[in-house]
mmCIF file of the N, C-alpha and C atoms, coordinates in Angstrom:
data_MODEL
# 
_entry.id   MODEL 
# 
loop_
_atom_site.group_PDB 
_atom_site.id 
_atom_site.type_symbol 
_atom_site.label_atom_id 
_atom_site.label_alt_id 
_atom_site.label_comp_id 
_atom_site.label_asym_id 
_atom_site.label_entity_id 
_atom_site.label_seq_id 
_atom_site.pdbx_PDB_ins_code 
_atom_site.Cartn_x 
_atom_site.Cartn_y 
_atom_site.Cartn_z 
_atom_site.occupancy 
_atom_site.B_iso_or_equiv 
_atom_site.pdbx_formal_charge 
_atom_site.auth_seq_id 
_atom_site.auth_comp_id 
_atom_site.auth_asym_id 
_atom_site.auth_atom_id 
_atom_site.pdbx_PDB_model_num 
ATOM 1   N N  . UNK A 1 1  ? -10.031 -2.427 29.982 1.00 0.00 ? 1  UNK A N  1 
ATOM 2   C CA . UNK A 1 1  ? -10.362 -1.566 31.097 1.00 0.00 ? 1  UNK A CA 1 
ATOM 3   C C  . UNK A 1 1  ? -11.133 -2.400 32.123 1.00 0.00 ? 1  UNK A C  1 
ATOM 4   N N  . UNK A 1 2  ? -10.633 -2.265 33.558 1.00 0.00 ? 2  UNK A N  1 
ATOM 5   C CA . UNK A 1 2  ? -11.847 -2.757 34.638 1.00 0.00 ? 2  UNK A CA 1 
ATOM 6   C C  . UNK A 1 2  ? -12.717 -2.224 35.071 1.00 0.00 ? 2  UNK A C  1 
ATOM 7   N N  . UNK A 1 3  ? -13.403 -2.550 35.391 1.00 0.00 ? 3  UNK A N  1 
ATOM 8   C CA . UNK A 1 3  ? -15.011 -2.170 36.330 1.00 0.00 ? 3  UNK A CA 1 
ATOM 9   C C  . UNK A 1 3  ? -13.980 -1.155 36.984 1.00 0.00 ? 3  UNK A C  1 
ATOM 10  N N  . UNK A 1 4  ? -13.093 -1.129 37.863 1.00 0.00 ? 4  UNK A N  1 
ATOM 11  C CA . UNK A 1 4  ? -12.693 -0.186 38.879 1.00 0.00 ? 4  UNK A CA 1 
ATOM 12  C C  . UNK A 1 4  ? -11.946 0.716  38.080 1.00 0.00 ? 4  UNK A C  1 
ATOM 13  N N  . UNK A 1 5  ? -11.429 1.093  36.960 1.00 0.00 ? 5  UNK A N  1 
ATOM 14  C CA . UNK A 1 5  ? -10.927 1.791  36.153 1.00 0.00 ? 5  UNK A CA 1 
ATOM 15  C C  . UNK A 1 5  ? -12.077 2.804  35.610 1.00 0.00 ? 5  UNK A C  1 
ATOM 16  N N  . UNK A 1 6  ? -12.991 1.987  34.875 1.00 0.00 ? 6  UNK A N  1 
ATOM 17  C CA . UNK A 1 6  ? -14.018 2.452  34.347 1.00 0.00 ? 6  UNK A CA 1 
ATOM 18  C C  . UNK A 1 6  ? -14.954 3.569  35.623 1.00 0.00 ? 6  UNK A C  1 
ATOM 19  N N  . UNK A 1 7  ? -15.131 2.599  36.764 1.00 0.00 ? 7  UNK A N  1 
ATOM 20  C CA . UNK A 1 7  ? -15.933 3.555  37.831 1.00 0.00 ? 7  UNK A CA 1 
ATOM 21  C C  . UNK A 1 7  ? -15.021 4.528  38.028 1.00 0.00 ? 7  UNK A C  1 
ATOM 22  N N  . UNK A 1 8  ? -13.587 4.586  38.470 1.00 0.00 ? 8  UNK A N  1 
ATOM 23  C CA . UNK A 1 8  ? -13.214 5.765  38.701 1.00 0.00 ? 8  UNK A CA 1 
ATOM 24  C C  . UNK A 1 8  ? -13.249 6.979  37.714 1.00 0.00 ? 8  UNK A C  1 
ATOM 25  N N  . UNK A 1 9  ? -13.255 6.609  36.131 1.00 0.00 ? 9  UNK A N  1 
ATOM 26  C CA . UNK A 1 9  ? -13.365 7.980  35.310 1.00 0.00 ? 9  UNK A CA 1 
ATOM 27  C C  . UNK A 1 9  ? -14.656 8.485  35.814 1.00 0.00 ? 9  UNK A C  1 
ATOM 28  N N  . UNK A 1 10 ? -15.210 7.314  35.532 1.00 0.00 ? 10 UNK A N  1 
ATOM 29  C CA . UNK A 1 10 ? -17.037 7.953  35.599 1.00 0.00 ? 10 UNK A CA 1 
ATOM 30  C C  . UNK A 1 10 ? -16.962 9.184  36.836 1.00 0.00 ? 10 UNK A C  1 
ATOM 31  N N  . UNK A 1 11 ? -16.158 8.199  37.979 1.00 0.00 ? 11 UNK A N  1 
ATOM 32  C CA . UNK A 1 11 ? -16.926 9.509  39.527 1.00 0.00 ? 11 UNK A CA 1 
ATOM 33  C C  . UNK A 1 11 ? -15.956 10.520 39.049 1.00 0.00 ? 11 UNK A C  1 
ATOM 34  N N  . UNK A 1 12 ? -14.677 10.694 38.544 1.00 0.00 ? 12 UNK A N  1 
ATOM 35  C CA . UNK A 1 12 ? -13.658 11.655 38.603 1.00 0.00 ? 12 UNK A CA 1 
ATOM 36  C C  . UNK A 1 12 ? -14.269 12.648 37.234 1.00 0.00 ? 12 UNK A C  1 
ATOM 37  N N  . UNK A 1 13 ? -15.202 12.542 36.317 1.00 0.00 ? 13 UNK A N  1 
ATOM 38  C CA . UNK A 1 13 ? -15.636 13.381 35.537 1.00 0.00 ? 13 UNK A CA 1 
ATOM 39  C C  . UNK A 1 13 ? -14.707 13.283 34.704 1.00 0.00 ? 13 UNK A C  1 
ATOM 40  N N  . UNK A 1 14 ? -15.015 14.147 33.476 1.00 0.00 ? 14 UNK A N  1 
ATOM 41  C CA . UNK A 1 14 ? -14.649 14.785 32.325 1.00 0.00 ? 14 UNK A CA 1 
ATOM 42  C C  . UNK A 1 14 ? -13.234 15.469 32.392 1.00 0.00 ? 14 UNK A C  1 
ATOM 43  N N  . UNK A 1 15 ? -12.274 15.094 31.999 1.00 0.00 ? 15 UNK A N  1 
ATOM 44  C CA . UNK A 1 15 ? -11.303 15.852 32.294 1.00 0.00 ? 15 UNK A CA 1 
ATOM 45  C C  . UNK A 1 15 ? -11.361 17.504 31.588 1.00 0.00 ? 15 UNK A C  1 
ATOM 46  N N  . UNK A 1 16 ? -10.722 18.181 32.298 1.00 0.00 ? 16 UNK A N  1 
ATOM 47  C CA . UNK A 1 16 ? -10.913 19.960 31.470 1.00 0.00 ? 16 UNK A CA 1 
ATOM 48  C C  . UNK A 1 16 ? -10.527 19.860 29.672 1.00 0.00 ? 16 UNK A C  1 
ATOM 49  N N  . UNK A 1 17 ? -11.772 20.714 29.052 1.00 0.00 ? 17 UNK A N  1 
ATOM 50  C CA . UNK A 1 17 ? -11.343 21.241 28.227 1.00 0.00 ? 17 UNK A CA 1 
ATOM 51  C C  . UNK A 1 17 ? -10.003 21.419 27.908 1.00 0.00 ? 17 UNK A C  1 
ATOM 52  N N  . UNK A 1 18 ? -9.614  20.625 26.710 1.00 0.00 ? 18 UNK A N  1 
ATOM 53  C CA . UNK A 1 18 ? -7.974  21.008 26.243 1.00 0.00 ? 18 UNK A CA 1 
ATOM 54  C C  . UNK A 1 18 ? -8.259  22.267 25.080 1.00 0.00 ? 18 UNK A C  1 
ATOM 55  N N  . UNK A 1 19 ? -6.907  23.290 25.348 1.00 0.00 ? 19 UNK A N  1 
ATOM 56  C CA . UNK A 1 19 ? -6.790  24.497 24.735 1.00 0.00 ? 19 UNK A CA 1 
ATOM 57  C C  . UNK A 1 19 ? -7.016  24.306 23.091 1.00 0.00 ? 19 UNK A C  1 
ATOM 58  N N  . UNK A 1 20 ? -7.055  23.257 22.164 1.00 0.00 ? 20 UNK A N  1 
ATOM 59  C CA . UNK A 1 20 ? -6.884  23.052 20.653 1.00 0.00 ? 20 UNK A CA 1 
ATOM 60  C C  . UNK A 1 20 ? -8.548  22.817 20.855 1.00 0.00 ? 20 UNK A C  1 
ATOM 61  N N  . UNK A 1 21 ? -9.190  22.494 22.014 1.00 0.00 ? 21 UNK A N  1 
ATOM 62  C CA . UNK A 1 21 ? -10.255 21.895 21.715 1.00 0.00 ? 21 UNK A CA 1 
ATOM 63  C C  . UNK A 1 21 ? -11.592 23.465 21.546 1.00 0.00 ? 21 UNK A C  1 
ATOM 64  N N  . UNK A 1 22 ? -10.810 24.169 22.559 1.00 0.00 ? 22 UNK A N  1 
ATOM 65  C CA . UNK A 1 22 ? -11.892 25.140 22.295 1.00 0.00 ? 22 UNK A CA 1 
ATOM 66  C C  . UNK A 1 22 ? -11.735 26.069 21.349 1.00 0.00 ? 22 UNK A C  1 
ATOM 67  N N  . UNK A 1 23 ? -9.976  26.268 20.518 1.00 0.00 ? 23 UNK A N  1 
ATOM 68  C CA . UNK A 1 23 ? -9.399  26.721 19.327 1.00 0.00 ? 23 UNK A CA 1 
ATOM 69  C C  . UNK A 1 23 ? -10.327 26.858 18.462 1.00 0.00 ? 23 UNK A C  1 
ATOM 70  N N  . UNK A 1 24 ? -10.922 25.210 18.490 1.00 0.00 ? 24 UNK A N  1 
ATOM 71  C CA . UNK A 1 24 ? -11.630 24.277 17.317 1.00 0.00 ? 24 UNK A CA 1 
ATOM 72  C C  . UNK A 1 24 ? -13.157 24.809 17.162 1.00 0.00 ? 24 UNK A C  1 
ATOM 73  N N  . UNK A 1 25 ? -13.569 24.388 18.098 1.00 0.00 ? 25 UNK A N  1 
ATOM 74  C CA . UNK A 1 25 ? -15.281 25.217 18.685 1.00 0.00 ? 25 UNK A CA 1 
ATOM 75  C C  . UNK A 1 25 ? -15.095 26.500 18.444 1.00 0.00 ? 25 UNK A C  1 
ATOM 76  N N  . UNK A 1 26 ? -14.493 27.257 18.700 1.00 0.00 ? 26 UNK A N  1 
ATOM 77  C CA . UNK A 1 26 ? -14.517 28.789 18.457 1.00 0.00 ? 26 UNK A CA 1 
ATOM 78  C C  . UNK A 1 26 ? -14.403 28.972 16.597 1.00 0.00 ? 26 UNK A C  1 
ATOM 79  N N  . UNK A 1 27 ? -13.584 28.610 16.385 1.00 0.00 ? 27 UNK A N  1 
ATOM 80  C CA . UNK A 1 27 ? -13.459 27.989 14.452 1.00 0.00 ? 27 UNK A CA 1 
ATOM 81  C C  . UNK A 1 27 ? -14.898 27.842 14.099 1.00 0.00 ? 27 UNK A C  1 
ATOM 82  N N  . UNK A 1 28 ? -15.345 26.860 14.453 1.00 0.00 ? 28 UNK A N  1 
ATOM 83  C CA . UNK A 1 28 ? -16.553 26.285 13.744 1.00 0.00 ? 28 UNK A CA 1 
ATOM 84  C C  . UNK A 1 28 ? -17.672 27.020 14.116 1.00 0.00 ? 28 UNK A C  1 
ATOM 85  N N  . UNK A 1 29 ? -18.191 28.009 15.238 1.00 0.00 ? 29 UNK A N  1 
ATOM 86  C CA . UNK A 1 29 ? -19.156 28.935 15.211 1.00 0.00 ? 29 UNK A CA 1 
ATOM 87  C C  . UNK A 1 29 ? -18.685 29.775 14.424 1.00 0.00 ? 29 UNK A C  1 
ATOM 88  N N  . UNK A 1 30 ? -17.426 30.377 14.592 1.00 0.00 ? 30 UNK A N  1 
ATOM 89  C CA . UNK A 1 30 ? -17.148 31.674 13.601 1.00 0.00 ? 30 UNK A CA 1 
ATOM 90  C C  . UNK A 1 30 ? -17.886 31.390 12.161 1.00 0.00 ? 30 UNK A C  1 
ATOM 91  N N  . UNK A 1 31 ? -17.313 30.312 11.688 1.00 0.00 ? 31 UNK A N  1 
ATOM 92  C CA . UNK A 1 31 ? -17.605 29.643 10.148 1.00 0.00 ? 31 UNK A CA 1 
ATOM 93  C C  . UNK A 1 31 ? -18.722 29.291 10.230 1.00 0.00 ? 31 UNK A C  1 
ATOM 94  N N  . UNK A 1 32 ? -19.416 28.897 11.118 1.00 0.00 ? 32 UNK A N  1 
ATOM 95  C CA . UNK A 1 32 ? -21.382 29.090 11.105 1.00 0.00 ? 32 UNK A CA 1 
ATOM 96  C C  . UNK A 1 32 ? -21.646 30.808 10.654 1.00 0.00 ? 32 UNK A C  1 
ATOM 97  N N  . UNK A 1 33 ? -21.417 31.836 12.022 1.00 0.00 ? 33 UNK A N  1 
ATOM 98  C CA . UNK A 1 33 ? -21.743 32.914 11.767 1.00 0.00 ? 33 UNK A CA 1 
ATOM 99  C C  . UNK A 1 33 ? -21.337 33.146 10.288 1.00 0.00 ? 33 UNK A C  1 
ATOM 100 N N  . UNK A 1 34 ? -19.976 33.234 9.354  1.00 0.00 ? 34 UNK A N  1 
ATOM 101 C CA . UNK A 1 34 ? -19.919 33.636 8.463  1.00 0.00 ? 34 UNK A CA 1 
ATOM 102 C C  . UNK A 1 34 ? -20.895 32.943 6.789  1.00 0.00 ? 34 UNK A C  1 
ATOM 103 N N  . UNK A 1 35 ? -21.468 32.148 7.551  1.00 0.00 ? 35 UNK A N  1 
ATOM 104 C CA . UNK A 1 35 ? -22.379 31.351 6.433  1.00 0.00 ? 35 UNK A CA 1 
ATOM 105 C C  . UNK A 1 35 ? -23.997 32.050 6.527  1.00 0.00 ? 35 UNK A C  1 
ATOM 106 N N  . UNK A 1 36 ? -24.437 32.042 8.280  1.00 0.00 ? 36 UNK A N  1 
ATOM 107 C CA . UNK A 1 36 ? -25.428 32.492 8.279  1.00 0.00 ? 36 UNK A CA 1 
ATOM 108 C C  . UNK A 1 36 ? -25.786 34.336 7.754  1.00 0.00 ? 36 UNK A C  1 
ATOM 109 N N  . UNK A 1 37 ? -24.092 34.668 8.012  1.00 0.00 ? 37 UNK A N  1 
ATOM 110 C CA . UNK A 1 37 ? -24.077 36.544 7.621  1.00 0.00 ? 37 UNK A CA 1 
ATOM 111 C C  . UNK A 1 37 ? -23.469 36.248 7.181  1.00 0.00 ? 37 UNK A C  1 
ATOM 112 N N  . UNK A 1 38 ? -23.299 36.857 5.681  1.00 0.00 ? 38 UNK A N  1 
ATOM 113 C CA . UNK A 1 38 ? -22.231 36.514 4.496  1.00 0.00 ? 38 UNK A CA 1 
ATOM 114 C C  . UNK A 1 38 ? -21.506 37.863 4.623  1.00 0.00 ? 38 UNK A C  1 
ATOM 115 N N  . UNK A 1 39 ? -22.001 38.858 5.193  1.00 0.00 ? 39 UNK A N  1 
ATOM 116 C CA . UNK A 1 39 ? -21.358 40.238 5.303  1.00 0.00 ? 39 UNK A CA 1 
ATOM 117 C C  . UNK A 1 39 ? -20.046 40.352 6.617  1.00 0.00 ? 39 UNK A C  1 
ATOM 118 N N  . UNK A 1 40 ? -20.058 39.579 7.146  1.00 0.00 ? 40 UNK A N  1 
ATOM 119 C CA . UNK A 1 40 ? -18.939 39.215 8.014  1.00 0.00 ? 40 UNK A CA 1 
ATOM 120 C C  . UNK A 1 40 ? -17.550 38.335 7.667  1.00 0.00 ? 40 UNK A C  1 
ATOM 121 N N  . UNK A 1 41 ? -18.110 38.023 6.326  1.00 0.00 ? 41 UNK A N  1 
ATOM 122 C CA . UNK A 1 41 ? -16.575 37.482 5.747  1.00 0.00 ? 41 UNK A CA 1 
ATOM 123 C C  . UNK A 1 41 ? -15.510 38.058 6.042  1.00 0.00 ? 41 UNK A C  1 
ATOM 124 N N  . UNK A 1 42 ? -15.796 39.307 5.180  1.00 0.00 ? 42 UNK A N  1 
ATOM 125 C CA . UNK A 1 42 ? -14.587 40.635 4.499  1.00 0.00 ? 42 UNK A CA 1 
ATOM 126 C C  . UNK A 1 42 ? -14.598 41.205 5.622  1.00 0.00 ? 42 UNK A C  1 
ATOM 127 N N  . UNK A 1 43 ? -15.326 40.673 6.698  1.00 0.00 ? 43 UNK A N  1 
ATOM 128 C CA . UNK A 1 43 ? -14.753 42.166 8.075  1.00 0.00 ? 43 UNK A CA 1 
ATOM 129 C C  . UNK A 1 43 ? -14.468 41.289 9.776  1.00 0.00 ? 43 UNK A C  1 
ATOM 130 N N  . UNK A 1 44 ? -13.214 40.680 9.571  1.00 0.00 ? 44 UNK A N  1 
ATOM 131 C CA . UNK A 1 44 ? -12.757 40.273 10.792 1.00 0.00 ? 44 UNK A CA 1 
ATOM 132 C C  . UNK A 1 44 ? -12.915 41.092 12.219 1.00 0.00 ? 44 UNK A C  1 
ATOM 133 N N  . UNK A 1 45 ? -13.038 42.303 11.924 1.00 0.00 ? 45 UNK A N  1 
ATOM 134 C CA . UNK A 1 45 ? -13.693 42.936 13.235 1.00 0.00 ? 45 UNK A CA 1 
ATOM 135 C C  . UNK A 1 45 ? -14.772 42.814 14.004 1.00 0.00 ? 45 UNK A C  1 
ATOM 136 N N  . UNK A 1 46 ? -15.547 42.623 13.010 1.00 0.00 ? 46 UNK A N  1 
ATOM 137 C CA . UNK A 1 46 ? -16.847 42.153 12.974 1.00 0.00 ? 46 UNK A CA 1 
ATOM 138 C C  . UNK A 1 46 ? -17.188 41.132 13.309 1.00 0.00 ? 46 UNK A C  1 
ATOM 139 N N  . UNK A 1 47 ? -16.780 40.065 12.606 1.00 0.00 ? 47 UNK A N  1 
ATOM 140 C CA . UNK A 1 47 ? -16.993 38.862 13.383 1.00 0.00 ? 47 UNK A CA 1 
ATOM 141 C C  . UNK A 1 47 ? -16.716 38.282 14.395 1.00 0.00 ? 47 UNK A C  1 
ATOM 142 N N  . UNK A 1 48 ? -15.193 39.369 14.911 1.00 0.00 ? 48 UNK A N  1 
ATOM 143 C CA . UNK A 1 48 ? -14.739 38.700 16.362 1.00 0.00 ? 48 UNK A CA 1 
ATOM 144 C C  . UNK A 1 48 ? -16.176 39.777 17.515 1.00 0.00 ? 48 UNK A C  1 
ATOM 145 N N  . UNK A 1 49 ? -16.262 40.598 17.162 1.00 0.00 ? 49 UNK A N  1 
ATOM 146 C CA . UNK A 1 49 ? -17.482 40.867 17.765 1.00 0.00 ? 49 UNK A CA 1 
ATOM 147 C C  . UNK A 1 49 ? -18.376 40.669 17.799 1.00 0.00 ? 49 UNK A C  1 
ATOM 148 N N  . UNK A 1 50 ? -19.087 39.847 16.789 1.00 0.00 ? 50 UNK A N  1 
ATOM 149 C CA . UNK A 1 50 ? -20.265 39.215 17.018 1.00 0.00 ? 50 UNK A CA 1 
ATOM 150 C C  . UNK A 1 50 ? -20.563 38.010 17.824 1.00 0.00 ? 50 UNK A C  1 
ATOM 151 N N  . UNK A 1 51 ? -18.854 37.341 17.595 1.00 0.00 ? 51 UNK A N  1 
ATOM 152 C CA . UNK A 1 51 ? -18.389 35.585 18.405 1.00 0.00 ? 51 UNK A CA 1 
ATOM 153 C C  . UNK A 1 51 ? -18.667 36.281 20.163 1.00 0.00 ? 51 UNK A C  1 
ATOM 154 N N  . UNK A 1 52 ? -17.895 37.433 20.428 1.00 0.00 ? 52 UNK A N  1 
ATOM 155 C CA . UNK A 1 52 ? -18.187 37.995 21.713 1.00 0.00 ? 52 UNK A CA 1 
ATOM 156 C C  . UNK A 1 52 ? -19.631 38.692 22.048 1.00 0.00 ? 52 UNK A C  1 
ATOM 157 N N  . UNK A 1 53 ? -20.292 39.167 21.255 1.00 0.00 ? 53 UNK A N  1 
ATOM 158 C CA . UNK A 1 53 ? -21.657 39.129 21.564 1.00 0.00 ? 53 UNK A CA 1 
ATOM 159 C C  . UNK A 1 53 ? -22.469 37.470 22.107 1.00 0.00 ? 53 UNK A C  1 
ATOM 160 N N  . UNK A 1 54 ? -22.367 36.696 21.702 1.00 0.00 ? 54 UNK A N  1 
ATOM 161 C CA . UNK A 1 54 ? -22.955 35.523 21.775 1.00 0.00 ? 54 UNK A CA 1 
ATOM 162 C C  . UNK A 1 54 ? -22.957 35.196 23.159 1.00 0.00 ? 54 UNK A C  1 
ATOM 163 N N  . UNK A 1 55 ? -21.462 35.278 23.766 1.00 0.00 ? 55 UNK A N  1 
ATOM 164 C CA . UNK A 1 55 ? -21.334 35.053 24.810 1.00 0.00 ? 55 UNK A CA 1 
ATOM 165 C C  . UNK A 1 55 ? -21.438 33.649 25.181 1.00 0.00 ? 55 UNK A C  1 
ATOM 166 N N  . UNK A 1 56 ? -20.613 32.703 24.631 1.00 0.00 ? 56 UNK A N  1 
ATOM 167 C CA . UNK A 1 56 ? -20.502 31.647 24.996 1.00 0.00 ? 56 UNK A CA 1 
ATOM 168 C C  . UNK A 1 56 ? -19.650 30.708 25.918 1.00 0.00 ? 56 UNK A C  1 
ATOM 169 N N  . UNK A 1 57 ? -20.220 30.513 26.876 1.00 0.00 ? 57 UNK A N  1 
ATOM 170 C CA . UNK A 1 57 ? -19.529 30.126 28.118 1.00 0.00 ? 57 UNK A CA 1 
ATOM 171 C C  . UNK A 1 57 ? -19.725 28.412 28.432 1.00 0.00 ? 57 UNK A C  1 
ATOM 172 N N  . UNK A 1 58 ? -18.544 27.427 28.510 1.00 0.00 ? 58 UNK A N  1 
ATOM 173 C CA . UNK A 1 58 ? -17.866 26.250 28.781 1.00 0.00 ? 58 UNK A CA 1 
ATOM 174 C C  . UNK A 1 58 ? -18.288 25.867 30.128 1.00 0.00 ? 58 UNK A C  1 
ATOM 175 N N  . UNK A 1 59 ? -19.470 25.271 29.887 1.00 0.00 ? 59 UNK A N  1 
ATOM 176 C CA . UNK A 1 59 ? -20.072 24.125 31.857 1.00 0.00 ? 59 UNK A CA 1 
ATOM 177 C C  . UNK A 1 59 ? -19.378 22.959 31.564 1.00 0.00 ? 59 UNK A C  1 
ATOM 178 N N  . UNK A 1 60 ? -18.135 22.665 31.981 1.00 0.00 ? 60 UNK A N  1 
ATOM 179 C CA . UNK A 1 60 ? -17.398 21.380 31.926 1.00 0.00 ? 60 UNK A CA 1 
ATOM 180 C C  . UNK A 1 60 ? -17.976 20.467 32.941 1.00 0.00 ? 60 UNK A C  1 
ATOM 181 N N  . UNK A 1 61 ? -18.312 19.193 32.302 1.00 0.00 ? 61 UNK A N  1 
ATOM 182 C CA . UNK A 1 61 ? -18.999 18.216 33.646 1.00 0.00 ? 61 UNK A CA 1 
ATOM 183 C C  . UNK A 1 61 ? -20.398 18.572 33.577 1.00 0.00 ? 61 UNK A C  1 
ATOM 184 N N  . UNK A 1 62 ? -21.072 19.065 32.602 1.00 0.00 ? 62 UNK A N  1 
ATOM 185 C CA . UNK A 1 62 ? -22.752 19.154 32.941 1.00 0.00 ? 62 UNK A CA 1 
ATOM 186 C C  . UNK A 1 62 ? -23.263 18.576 32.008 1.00 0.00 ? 62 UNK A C  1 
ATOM 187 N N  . UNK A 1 63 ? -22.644 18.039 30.605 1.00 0.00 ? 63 UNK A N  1 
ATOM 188 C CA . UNK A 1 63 ? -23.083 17.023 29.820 1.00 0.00 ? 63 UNK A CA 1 
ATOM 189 C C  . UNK A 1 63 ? -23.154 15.656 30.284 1.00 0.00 ? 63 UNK A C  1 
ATOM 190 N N  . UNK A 1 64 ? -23.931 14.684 29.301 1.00 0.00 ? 64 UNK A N  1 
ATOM 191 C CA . UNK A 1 64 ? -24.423 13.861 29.079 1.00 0.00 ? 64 UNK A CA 1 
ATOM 192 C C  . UNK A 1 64 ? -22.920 12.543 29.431 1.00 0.00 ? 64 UNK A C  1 
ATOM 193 N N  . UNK A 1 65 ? -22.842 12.108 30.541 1.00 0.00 ? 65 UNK A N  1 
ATOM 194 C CA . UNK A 1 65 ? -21.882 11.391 30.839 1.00 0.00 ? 65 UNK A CA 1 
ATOM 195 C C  . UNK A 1 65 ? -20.547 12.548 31.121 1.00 0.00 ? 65 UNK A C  1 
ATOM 196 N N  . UNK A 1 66 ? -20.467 13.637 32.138 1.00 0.00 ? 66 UNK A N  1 
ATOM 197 C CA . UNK A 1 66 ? -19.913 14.420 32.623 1.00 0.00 ? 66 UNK A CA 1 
ATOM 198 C C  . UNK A 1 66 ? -18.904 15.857 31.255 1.00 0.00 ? 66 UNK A C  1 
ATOM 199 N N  . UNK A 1 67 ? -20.006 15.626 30.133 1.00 0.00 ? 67 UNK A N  1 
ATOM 200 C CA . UNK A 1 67 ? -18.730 16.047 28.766 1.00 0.00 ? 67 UNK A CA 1 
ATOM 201 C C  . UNK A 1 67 ? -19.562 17.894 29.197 1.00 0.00 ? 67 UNK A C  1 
ATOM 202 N N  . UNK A 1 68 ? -18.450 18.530 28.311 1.00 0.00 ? 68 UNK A N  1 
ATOM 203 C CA . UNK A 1 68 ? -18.205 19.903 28.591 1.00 0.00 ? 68 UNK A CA 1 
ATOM 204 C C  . UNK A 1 68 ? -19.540 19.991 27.431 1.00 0.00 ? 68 UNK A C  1 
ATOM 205 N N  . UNK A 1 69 ? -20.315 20.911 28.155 1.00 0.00 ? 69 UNK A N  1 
ATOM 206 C CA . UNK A 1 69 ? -21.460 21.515 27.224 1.00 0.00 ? 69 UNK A CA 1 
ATOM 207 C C  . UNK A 1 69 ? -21.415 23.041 27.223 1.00 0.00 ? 69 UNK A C  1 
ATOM 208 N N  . UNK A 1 70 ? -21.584 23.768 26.039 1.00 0.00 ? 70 UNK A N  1 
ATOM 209 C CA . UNK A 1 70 ? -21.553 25.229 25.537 1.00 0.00 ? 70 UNK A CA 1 
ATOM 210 C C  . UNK A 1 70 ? -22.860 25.766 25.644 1.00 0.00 ? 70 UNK A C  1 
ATOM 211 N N  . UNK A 1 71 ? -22.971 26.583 26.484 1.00 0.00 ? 71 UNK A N  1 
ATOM 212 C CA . UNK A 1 71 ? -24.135 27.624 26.595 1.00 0.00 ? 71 UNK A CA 1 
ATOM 213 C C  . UNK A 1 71 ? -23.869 29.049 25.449 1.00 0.00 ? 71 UNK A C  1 
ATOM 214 N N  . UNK A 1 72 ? -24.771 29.413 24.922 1.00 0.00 ? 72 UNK A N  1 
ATOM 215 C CA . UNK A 1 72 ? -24.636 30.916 24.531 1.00 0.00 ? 72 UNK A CA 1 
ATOM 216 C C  . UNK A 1 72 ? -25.995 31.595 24.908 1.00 0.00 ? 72 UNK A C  1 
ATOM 217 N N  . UNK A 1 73 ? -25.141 33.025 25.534 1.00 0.00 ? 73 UNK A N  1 
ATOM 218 C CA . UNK A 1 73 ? -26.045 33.719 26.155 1.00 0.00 ? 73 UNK A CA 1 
ATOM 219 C C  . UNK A 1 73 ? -26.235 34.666 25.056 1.00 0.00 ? 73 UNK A C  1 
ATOM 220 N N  . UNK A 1 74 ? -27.820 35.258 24.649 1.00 0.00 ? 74 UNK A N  1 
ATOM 221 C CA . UNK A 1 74 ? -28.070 35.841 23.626 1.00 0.00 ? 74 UNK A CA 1 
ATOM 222 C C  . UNK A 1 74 ? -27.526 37.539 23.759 1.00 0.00 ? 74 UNK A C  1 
ATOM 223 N N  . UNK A 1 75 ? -27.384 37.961 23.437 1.00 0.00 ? 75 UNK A N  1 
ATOM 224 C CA . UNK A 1 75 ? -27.377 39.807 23.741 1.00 0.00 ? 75 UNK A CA 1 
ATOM 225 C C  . UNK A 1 75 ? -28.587 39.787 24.057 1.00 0.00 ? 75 UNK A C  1 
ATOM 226 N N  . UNK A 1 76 ? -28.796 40.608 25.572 1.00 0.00 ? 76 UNK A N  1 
ATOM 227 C CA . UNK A 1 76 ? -29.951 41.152 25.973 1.00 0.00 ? 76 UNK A CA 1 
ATOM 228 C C  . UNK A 1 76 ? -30.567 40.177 26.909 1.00 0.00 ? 76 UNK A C  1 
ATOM 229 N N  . UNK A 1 77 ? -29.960 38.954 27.094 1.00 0.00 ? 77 UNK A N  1 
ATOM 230 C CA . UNK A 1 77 ? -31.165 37.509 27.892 1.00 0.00 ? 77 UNK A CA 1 
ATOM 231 C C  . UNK A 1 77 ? -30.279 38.287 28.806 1.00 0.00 ? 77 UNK A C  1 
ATOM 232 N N  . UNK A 1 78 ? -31.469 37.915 29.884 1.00 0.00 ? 78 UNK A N  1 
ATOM 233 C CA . UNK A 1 78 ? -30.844 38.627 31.559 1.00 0.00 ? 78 UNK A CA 1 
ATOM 234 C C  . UNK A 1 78 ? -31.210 37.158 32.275 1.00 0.00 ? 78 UNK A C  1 
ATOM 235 N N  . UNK A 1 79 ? -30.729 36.214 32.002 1.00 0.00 ? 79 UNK A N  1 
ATOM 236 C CA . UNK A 1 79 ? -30.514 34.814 32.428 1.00 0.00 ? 79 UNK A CA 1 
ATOM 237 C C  . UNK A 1 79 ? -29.459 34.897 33.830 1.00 0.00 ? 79 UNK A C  1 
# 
């Protein structure tokens, strides 16, 4: 890679979130929540409502060298 290769990713940012990638992230909180509440195993309703309570929303470009960072907004934060 050149210096002028390299500078252009840097200024052009993070490319978008790919669709398997947030598949993946959404996977791995679910499987947090179902460890931290063991009562959400047996009830897929449940847990897709709790993943939507969280409210977790994708700032692409606000991480650490332009990478996509995950906010979750709590139920009830008036942020």
């Amino acid at each position: 890679m050149t210096i002028f290769e390299f500078l252009r990713s840097r200024l052009q940012g993070e490319p978008p979130l790919h669709p398997m990638d947030r598949r993946i992230a959404k996977r791995w909180v679910k499987e947090r929540l179902k460890r931290i509440y063991p009562e959400l195993r047996l009830d897929p309703k449940a847990l897709e409502k709790a993943y939507q309570e969280l409210g977790i929303e994708p700032h692409e470009g606000s991480g650490r060298g332009g990478a996509t960072v995950f906010e979750i907004n709590l139920p009830g934060d008036s942020r």
